[in-house]
C-alpha positions in Angstrom: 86.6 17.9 -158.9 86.8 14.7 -160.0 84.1 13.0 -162.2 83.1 9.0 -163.0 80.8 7.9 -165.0 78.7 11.3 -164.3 78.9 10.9 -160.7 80.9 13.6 -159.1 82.8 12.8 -156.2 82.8 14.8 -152.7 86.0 16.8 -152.4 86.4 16.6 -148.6 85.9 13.1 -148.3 88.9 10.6 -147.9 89.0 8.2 -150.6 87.9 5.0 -149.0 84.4 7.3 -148.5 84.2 9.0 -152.1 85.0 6.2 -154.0 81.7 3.9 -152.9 79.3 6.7 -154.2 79.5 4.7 -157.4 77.7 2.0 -157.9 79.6 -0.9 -157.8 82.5 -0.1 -155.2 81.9 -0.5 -152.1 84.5 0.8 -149.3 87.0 -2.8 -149.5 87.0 -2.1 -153.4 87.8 1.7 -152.7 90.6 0.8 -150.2 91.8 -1.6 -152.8 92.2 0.7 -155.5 93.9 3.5 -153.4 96.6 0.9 -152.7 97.0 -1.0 -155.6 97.5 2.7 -157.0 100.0 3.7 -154.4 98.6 6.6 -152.1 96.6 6.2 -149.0 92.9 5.4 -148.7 93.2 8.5 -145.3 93.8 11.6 -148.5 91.0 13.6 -149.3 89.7 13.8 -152.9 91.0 17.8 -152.9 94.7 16.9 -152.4 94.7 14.3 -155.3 96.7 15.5 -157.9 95.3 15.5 -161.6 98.1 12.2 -162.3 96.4 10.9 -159.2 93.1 11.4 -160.3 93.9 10.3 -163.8 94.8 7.1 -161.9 92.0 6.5 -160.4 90.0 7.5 -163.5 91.5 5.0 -165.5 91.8 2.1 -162.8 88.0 2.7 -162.1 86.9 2.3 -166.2 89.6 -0.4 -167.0 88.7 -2.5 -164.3 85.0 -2.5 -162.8 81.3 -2.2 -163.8 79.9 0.5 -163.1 77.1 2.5 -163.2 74.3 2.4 -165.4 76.4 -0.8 -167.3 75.8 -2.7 -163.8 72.8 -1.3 -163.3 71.3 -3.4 -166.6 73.2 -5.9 -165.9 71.5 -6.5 -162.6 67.7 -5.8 -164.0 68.5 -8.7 -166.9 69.6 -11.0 -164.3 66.3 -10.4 -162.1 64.3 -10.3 -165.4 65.9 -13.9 -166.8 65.0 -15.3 -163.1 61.5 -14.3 -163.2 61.3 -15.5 -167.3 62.4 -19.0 -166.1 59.5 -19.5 -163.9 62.2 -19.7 -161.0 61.3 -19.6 -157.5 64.0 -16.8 -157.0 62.0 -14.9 -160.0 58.5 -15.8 -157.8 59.9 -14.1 -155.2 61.1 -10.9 -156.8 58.2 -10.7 -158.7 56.0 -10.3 -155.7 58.7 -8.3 -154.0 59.4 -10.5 -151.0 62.7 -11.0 -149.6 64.7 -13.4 -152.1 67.7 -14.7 -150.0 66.1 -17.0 -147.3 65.0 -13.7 -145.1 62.2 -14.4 -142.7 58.8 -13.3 -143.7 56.5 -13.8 -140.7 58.0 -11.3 -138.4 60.2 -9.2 -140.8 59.7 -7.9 -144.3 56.4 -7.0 -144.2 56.6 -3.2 -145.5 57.0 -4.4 -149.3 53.6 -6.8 -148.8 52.0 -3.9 -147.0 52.6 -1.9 -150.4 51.7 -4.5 -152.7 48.3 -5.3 -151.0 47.3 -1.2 -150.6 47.5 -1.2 -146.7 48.7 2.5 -145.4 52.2 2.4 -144.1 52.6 3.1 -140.2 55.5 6.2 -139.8 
């Protein structure tokens, strides 16, 4: 069993799959790491050995944000865009899409919520 940041990894996934359940490393990031360490992104959590999962460990910890540190990271950025009066802040403060999305056809189940409508199934 191997354990990050108090996310426990699935044994009987491959590595390239286990590694993303953290967040902050997606499946390039999970490759990466697998070969910068020297073992194949294909093996399964259950046949690391505890070196290999030592690696891992300490790669992970020495080397990305994760969990709950990226996790506040991420809400103080939102928060400073909506303290500026930005319009990036605008639009994450009334939850609609913040990256140039369209809104007229798409996007609508966020407004929906905001102004009380029921939500189709």
């Amino acid at each position: 069993m191997l354990l990050i940041f108090g996310v426990t990894l699935p044994r009987d996934k491959k590595i390239k799959y286990a590694l993303p359940k953290l967040y902050g490393i997606g499946r390039d990031s999970a490759v990466r790491i697998a070969k910068e360490l020297g073992f194949a992104p294909e093996l399964k959590i259950k046949d690391l050995t505890e070196e290999q999962q030592f690696k891992i460990l300490t790669k992970v910890k020495e080397e990305y944000r994760l969990e709950g540190n990226l996790r506040e990271e991420v809400k103080g950025n939102i928060q400073r865009y909506i303290s500026n009066g930005s319009i990036r802040g605008y639009r994450h403060r009334n939850k609609l899409p913040v990256r140039g999305q369209r809104t007229q056809s798409n996007g609508k189940t966020p407004r929906r919520v905001i102004m009380g409508m029921p939500i189709k199934s």
